[in-house]
C-alpha positions in Angstrom: -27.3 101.9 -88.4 -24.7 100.9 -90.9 -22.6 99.6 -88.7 -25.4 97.5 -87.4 -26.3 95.9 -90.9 -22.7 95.0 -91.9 -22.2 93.0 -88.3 -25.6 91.2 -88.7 -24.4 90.5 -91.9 -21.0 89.3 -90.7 -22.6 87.3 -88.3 -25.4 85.7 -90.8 -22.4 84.9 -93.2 -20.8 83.1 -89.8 -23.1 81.1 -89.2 -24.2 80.2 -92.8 -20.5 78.4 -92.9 -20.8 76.8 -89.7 -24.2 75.1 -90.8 -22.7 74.6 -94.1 -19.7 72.7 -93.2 -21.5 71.1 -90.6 -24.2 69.5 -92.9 -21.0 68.5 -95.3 -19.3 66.6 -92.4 -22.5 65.1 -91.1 -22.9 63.5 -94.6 -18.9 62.1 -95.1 -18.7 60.9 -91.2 -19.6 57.0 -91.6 -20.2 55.2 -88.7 -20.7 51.9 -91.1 -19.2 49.3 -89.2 -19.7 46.8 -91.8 -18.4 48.3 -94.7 -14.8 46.5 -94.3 -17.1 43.1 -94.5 -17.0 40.9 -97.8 -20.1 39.3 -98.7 -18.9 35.9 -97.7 -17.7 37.3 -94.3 -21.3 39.0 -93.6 -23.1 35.5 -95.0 -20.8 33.7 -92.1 -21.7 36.7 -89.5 -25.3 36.0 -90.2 -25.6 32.3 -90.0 -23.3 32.3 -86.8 -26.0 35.0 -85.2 -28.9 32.9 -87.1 -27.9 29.7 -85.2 -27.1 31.6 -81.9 -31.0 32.4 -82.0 -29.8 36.6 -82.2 -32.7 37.2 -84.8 -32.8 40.8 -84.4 -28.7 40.7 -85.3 -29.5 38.8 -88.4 -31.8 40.5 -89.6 -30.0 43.9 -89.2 -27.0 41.5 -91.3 -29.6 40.1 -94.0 -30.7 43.8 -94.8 -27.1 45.5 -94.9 -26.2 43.0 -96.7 -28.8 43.4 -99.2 -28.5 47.2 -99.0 -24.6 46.8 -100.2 -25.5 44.5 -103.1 -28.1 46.7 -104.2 -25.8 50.2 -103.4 -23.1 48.4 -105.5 -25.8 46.8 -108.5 -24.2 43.2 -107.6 -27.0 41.4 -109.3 -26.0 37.9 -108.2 -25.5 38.9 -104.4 -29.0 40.4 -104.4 -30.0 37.1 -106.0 -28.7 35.4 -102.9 
């Protein structure tokens, strides 16, 4: 019975780490395509998508780029 309780426990410590470092990795893996954008590269991204009549692009644009001004407290780009 022993032997039992220390390989259940073995195997509840295994998997503890494997959800553990699983959760880490899942929050540091960015799949943020836009991040390498400047503002005045995203502004030209949108208006090119704006004028090409892709709405739904410039819209997904318009809020990342408000998301990153407000992520990085960049008053005057929210103002924008």
């Amino acid at each position: 019975m022993q032997l039992y309780k220390t390989k259940m426990m073995k195997f509840k410590y295994c998997i503890f780490l494997v959800v553990l470092f699983g959760w880490f990795y899942g929050q540091n893996n960015s799949n943020d395509s836009l991040r390498k954008y400047t503002y005045s590269e995203l502004e030209k991204k949108f208006y090119k998508y704006y004028n090409s009549e892709h709405i739904t692009e410039s819209i997904l644009l318009s809020n990342y780029y408000l998301q990153k001004a407000k992520a990085e407290k960049n008053k005057i780009q929210v103002a924008e």
